[in-house]
C-alpha positions in Angstrom: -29.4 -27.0 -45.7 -29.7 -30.2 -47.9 -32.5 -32.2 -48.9 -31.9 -34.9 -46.3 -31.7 -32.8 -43.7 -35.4 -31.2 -44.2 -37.0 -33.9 -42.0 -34.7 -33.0 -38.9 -35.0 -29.2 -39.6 -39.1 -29.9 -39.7 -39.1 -31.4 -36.6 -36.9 -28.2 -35.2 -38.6 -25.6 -36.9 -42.4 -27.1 -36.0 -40.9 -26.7 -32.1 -39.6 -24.0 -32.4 -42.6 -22.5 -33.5 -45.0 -23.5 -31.1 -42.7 -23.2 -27.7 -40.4 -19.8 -29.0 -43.6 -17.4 -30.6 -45.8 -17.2 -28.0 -47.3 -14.2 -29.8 -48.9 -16.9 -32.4 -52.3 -18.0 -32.5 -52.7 -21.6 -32.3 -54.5 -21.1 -35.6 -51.7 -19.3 -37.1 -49.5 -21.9 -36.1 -51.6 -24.5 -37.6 -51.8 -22.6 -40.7 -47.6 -22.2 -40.7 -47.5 -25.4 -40.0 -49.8 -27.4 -41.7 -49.9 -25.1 -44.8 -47.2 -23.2 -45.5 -44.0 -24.6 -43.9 -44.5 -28.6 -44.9 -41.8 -31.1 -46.1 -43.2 -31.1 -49.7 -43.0 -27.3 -49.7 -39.2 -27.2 -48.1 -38.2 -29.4 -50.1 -39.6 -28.1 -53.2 -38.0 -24.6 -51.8 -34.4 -26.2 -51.8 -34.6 -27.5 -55.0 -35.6 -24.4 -56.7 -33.4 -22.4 -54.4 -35.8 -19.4 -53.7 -35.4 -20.1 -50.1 -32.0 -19.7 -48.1 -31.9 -22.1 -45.2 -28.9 -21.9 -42.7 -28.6 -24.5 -39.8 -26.3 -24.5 -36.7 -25.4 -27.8 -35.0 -23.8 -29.1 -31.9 -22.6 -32.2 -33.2 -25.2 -33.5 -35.4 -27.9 -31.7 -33.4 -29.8 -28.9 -34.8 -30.0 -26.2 -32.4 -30.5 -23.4 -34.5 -32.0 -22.0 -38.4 -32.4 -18.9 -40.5 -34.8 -18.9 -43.1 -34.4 -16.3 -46.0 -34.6 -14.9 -49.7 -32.0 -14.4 -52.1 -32.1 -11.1 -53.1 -34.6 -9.8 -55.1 -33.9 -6.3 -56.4 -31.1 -6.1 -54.5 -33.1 -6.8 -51.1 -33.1 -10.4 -48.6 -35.3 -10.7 -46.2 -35.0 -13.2 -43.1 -38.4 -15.1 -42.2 -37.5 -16.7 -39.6 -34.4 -17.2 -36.9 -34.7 -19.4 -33.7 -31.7 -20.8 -31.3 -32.7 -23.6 -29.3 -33.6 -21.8 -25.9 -30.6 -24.0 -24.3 -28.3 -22.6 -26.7 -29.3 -18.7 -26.6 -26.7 -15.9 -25.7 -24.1 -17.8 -27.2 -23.7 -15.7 -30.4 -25.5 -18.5 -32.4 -28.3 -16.0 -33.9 -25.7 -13.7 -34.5 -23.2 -16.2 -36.8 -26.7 -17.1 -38.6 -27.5 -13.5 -39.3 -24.2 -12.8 -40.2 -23.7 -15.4 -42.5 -27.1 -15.0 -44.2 -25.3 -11.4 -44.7 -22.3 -12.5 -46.2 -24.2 -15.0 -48.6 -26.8 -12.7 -50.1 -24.0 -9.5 -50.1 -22.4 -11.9 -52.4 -25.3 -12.2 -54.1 -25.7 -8.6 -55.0 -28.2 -7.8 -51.9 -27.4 -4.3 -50.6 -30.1 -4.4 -48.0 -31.5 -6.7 -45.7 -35.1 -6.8 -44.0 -37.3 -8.6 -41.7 -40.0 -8.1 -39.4 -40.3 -8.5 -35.4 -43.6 -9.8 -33.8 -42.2 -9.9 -30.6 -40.9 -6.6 -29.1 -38.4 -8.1 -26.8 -36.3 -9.2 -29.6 -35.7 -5.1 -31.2 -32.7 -4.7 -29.0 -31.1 -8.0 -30.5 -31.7 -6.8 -34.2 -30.4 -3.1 -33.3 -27.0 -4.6 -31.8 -26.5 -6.3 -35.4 -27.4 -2.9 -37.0 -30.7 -3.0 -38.1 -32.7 -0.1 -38.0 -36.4 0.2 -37.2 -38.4 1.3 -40.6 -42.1 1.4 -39.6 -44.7 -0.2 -36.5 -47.5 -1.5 -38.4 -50.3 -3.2 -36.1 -52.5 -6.2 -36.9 -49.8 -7.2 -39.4 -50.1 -10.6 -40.6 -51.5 -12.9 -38.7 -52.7 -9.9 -36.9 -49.6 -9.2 -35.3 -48.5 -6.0 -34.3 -45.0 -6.1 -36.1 -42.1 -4.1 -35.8 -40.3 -3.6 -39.8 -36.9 -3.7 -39.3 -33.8 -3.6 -42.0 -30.2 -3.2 -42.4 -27.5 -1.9 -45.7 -25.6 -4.1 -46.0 -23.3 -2.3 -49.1 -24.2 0.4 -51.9 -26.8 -0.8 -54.4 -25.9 -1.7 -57.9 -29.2 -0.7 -58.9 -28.1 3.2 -58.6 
């Protein structure tokens, strides 16, 4: 993602979040949204490059994003993925997952984790080849959360 494109992907990503994570509080969301996830704070996140945004477009349409780390230590994690419910089963989260892959493999990542608040969404993370590493409940934000991850090659770090 570029600079310019932050106030499109805002607008997306602040959707997304209140219509696709039912599981969220409305004062969780608030807090994402109002605190954590602004345009100052994107921005900022692209300049520096400590965040790894990936859009998918239907013509200049944003219909989908994954939010990640470069690797630290040899480990990525994703924060956040959403497809525009119009767009879902098409393989879109899929090519954003696997992309993120390819990027941060390059990178030197070996492994990749995330988290999964919603249990519905385990099967779509297992079919990519993630793995389930712990249940933890009241996570953040309370959450019951499923810890998921996936090697991606053999670490350097060994």
């Amino acid at each position: 993602m570029k600079i310019k494109e932050s106030k499109s992907f805002l607008k997306f990503f602040r959707n997304s979040v209140k219509t696709q994570f039912p599981e969220y509080s409305k004062k969780s969301i608030d807090f994402l949204l109002k605190k954590e996830w602004t345009k100052k704070k994107i921005e900022n996140s692209l300049k520096e490059k400590y965040v790894l945004y990936l859009l998918a477009f239907e013509k200049e349409n944003i219909i989908g994003y994954l939010i990640g780390e470069p690797p630290f230590a040899g480990v990525s994690s994703v924060y956040w993925l959403a497809v525009d419910e119009k767009y879902q089963g098409k393989g879109i989260g899929t090519k954003l997952i696997n992309k993120f892959i390819f990027l941060v493999k390059k990178k030197g990542a070996h492994k990749v984790n995330l988290s999964v608040t919603n249990k519905d969404n385990i099967s779509f993370y297992e079919k990519l080849g993630f793995g389930n590493i712990n249940f933890v409940k009241k996570d953040y934000f309370g959450l019951d959360t499923y810890w998921m991850y996936k090697d991606i090659q053999k670490s350097k770090w060994c």
